[in-house]
C-alpha positions as a Python dict, from the first residue, in 0.01 Angstrom:
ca = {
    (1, 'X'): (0, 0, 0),
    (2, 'X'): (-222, -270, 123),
    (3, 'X'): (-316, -409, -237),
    (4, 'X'): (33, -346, -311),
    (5, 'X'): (181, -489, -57),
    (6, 'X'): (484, -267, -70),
    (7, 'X'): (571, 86, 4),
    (8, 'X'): (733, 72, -294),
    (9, 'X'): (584, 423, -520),
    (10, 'X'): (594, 268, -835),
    (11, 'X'): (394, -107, -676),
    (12, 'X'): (165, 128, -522),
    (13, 'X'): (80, 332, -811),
    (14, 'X'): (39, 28, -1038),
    (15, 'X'): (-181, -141, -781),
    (16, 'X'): (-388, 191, -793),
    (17, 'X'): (-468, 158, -1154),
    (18, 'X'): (-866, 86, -1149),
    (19, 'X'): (-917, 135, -795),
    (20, 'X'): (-1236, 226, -687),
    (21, 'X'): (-1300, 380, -347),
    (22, 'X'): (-1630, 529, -205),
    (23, 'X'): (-1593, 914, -139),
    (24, 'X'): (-1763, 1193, 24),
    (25, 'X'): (-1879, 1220, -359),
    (26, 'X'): (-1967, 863, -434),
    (27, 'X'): (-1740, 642, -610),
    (28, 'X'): (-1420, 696, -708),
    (29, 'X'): (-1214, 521, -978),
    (30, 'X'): (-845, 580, -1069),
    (31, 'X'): (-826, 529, -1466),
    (32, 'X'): (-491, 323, -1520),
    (33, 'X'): (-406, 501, -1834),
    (34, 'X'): (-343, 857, -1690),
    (35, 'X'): (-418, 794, -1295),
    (36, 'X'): (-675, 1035, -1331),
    (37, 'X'): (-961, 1017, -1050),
    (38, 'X'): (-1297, 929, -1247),
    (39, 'X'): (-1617, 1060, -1078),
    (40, 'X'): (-1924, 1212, -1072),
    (41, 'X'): (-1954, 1610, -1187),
    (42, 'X'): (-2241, 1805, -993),
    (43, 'X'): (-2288, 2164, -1171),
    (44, 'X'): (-2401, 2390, -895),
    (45, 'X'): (-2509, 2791, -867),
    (46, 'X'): (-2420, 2997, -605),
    (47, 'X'): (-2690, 3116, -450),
    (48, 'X'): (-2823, 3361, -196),
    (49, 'X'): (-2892, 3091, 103),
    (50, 'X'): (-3221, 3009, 197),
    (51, 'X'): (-3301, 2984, 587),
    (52, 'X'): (-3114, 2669, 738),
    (53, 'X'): (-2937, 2607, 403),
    (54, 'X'): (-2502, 2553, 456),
    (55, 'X'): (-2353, 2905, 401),
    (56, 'X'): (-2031, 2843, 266),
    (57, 'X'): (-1717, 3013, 418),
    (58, 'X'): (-1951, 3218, 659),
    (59, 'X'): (-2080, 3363, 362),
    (60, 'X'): (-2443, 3418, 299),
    (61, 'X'): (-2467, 3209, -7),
    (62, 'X'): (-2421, 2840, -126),
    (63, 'X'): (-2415, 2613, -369),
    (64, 'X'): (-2735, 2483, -507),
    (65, 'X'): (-2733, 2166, -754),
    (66, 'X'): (-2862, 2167, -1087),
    (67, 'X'): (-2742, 1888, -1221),
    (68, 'X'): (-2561, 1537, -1144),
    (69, 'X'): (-2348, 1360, -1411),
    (70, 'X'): (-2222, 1002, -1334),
    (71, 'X'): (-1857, 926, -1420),
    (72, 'X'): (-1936, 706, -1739),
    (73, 'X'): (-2074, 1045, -1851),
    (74, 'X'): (-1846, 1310, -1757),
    (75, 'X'): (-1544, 1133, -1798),
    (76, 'X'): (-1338, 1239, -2155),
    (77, 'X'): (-1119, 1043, -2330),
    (78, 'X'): (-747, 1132, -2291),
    (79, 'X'): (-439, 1109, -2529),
    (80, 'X'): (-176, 1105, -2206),
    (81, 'X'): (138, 934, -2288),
    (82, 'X'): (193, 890, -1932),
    (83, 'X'): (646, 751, -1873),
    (84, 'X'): (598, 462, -1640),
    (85, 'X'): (950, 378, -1468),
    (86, 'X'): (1132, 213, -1682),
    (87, 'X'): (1046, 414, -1974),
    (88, 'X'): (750, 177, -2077),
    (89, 'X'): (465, 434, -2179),
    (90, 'X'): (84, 324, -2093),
}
């Protein structure tokens, strides 16, 4: 709403379009084509939980990485035909 300086939905989501933002997962971008959040994928296991490890959901396991892939990697293409208001298609 700040960048858009409006309240206005349809300001708001065009001033989204590209955003970036730093998340608990690192950065975050909003792809103006679909408004699909672009980050990065970690594949995990679940595991058994090793002494002092997080156990998730008072479980006794947790999710060990395996891999990290960065956005420019795990993003795909789309073939959205997104309807913008005012019937103008992105």
């Amino acid at each position: 709403m700040a960048r858009a300086r409006s309240t206005d939905p349809v300001k708001v989501a065009k001033a989204m379009e590209g955003l970036s933002v730093k998340s608990f997962a690192g950065e975050v971008t909003m792809r103006a084509s679909d408004h699909q959040l672009q980050q990065t994928m970690f594949i995990t296991k679940w595991q058994k939980a090793k002494p002092g490890e997080y156990k998730v959901e008072k479980t006794q396991y947790t999710f060990s990485p395996i891999k990290e892939l960065p956005p420019y990697v795990s993003s795909t293409p789309t073939s959205c035909q997104m309807k913008r208001p005012g019937g103008a298609s992105s």
